[in-house]
ZAMARGU-4260 file (C-alpha; in steps of 0.2 Angstrom, whole numbers, plus 5000, padded with zeros to 4 digits):
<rodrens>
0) 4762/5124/4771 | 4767/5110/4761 | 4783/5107/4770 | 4773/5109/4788 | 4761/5096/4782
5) 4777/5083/4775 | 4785/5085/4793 | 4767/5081/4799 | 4767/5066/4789 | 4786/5059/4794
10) 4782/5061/4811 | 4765/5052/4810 | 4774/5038/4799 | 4788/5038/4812 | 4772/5036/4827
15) 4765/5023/4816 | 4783/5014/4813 | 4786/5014/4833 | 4767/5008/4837 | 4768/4992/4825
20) 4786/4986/4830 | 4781/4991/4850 | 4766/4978/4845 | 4775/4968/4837 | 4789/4966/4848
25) 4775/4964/4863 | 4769/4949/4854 | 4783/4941/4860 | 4782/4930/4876 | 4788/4940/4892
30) 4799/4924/4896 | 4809/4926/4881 | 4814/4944/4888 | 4817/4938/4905 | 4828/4922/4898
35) 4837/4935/4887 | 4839/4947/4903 | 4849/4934/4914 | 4857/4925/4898 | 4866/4942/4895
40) 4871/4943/4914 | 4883/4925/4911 | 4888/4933/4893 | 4894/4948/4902 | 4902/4937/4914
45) 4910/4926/4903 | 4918/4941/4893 | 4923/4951/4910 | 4933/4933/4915 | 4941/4932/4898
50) 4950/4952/4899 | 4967/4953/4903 | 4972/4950/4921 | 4971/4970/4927 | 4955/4976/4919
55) 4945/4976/4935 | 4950/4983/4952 | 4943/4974/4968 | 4945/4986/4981 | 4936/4970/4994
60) 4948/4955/4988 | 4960/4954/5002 | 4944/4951/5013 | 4940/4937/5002 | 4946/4923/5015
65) 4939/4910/5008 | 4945/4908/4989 | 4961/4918/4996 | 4965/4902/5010 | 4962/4890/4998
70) 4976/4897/4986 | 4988/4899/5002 | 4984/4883/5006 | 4990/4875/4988 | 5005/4887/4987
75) 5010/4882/5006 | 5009/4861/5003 | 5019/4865/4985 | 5031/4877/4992 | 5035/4865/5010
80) 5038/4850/4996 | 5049/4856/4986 | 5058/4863/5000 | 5058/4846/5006 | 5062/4838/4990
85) 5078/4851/4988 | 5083/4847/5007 | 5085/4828/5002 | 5094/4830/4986 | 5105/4843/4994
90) 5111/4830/5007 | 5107/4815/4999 | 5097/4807/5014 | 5079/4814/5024 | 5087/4812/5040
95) 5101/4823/5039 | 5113/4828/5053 | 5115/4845/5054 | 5125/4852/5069 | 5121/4837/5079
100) 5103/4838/5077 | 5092/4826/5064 | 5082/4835/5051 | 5065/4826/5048 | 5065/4833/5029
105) 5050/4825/5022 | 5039/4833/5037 | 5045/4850/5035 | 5031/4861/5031 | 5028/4880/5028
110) 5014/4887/5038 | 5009/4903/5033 | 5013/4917/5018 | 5013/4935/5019 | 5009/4947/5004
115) 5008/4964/5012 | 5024/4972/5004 | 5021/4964/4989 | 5028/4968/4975 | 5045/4972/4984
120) 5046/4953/4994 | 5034/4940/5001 | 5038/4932/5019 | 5033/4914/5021 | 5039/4904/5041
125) 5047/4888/5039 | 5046/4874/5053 | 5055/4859/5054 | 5054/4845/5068 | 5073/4842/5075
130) 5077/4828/5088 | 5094/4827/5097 | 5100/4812/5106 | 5106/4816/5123 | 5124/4809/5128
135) 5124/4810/5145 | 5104/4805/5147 | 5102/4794/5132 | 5086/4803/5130 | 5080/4813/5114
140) 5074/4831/5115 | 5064/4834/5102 | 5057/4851/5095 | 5052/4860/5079 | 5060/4876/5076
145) 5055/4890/5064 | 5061/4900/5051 | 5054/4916/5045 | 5060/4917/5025 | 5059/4935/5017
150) 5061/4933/4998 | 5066/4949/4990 | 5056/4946/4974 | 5067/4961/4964 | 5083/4948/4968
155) 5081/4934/4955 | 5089/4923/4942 | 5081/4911/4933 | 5090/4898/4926 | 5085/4881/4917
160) 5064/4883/4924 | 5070/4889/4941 | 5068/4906/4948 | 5083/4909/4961 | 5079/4920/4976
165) 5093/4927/4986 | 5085/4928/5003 | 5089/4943/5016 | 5099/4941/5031 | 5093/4932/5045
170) 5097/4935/5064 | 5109/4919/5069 | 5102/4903/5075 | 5098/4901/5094 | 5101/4886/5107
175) 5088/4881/5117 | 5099/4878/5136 | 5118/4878/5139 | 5124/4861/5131 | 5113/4859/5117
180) 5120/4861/5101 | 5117/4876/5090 | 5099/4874/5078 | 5103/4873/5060 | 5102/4891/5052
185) 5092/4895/5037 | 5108/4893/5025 | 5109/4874/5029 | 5090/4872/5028 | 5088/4880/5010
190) 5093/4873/4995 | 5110/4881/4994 | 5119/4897/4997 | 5130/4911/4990 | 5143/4923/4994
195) 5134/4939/4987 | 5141/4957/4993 | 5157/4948/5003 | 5144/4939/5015 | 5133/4919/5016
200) 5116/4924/5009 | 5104/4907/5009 | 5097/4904/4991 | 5081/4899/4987 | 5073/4891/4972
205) 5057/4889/4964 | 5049/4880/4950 | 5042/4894/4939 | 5026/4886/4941 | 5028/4890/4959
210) 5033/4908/4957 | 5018/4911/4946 | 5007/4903/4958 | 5012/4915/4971 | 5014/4932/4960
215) 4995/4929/4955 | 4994/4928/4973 | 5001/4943/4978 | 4989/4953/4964 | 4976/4947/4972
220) 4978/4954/4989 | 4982/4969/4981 | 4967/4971/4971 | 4969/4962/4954 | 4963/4944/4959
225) 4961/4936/4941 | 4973/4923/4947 | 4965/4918/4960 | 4949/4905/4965 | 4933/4911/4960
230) 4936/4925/4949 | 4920/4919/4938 | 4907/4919/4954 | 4917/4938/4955 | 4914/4941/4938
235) 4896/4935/4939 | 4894/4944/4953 | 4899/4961/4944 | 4886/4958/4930 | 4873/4954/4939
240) 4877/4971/4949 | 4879/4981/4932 | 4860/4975/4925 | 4851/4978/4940 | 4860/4995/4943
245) 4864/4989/4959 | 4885/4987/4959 | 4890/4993/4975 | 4907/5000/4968 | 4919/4987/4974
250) 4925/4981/4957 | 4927/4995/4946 | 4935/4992/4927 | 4951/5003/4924 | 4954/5001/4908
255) 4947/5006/4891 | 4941/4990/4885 | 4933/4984/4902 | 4922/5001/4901 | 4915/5000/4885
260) 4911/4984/4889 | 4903/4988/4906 | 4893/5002/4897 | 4886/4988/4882 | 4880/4979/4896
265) 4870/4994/4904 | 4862/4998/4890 | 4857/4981/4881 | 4851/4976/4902 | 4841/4993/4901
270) 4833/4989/4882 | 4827/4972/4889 | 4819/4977/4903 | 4808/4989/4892 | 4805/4976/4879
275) 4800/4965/4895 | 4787/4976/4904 | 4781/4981/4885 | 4777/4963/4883 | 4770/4961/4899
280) 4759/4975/4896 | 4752/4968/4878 | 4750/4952/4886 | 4739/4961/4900 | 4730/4973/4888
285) 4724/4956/4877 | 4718/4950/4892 | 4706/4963/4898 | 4700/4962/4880 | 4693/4946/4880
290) 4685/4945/4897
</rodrens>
């Protein structure tokens, strides 16, 4: 009997104990709760954006056009300047004459990039508008010619803050009718060349800078898109999923640290919402005990 009646009274102590900090704890304005609530969905979302780059899978980010063309569209202006820049320095003028036909350097541009087998190479095209003076009309014909560049990303050096790509073969330049001279091949429009494996492969250079730029961009597409635009609005995006309990499982955290993190946030979001309705509840009992 005597130890029936002590577990009695732990148990009505413990009842007690929950009543008077439930009361006390709904005494506190249901707005503070609610602040708290969405306050601990940009915590979360601060701390998500601050893990290291592959904590979180996006199984959606190569759908993400917007954030993703706005990256391509830095990476394409850099990458058709430097090539431009290396162009000039290579032949000393912006106009140079490459098998008869003049190279408008400054206005060569590279139009798109292409990430689908990365990490083995990236492909980007090249264009570059070329006028040749006729000799027997005295006219010019002018076009702009392209160029698709693979770049084997496994083949580089780097060397004095540039990374050094040896780029693949590519098919021989054409002419566009009989008597117009050959187009300039890809050798003579990158920066330089090199005999590798007893033939003339076209090098390519890049500022390290650059190369960054466009490896973040190629973990983007494939799932891992720390690197690029709008990884906070993700991340916000996420937390907010996770407090609701409405994450549609399109980011997913793969590692230890992201989880545990992930599961923090459930719980404390799931705590908050009870201490809210429990303050809304004491605010409505109050009520109807004073009317």
């Amino acid at each position: 009997m005597p130890v029936k009646a002590a577990i009695r009274r732990t148990i009505a102590a413990t009842y007690s104990a929950i009543g008077g900090l439930q009361r006390y704890l709904g005494r506190v304005s249901s707005l503070v709760y609610l602040f708290a609530y969405v306050l601990l969905i940009f915590v979360f979302a601060g701390v998500f954006y601050g893990l290291p780059a592959r904590s979180f899978y996006h199984s959606t980010s190569q759908y993400e056009h917007d954030p993703f063309n706005r990256d391509a569209g830095s990476i394409l202006s850099a990458l058709g300047a430097h090539i431009s820049d290396s162009m000039v320095r290579r032949y000393e003028t912006d106009h140079p004459n490459i098998n008869g036909w003049i190279v408008d350097a400054q206005a060569m541009t590279v139009d798109s990039i292409y990430v689908r087998q990365f990490p083995e190479d990236v492909i980007f095209q090249l264009s570059a508008p070329l006028s040749w003076n006729d000799p027997l009309t005295d006219g010019n014909v002018i076009t702009t010619e392209k160029w698709a560049v693979t770049v084997p990303l496994q083949k580089l050096t780097v060397m004095n803050d540039l990374v050094y790509f040896f780029i693949a073969p590519v098919e021989p330049p054409v002419t566009l009718f009989e008597g117009i001279p050959t187009f300039p091949s890809l050798e003579q429009m990158l920066p330089g060349f090199s005999e590798l494996d007893g033939a003339l492969t076209p090098v390519l250079s890049l500022p390290i800078s650059l190369y960054n730029d466009i490896i973040r961009f190629g973990e983007g597409y494939r799932g891992f898109p720390s690197g690029v635009s709008g990884h906070f609005q993700r991340m916000l995006y996420f937390s907010a999923g996770v407090a609701t309990s409405s994450a549609l499982g399109d980011i997913s955290p793969v590692t230890s640290t992201a989880r545990a993190l992930v599961t923090l946030e459930a719980l404390l979001s799931v705590i908050l919402v009870g201490l809210f309705l429990n303050a809304l509840a004491f605010c409505i009992g109050n009520r109807r005990q004073s009317i």
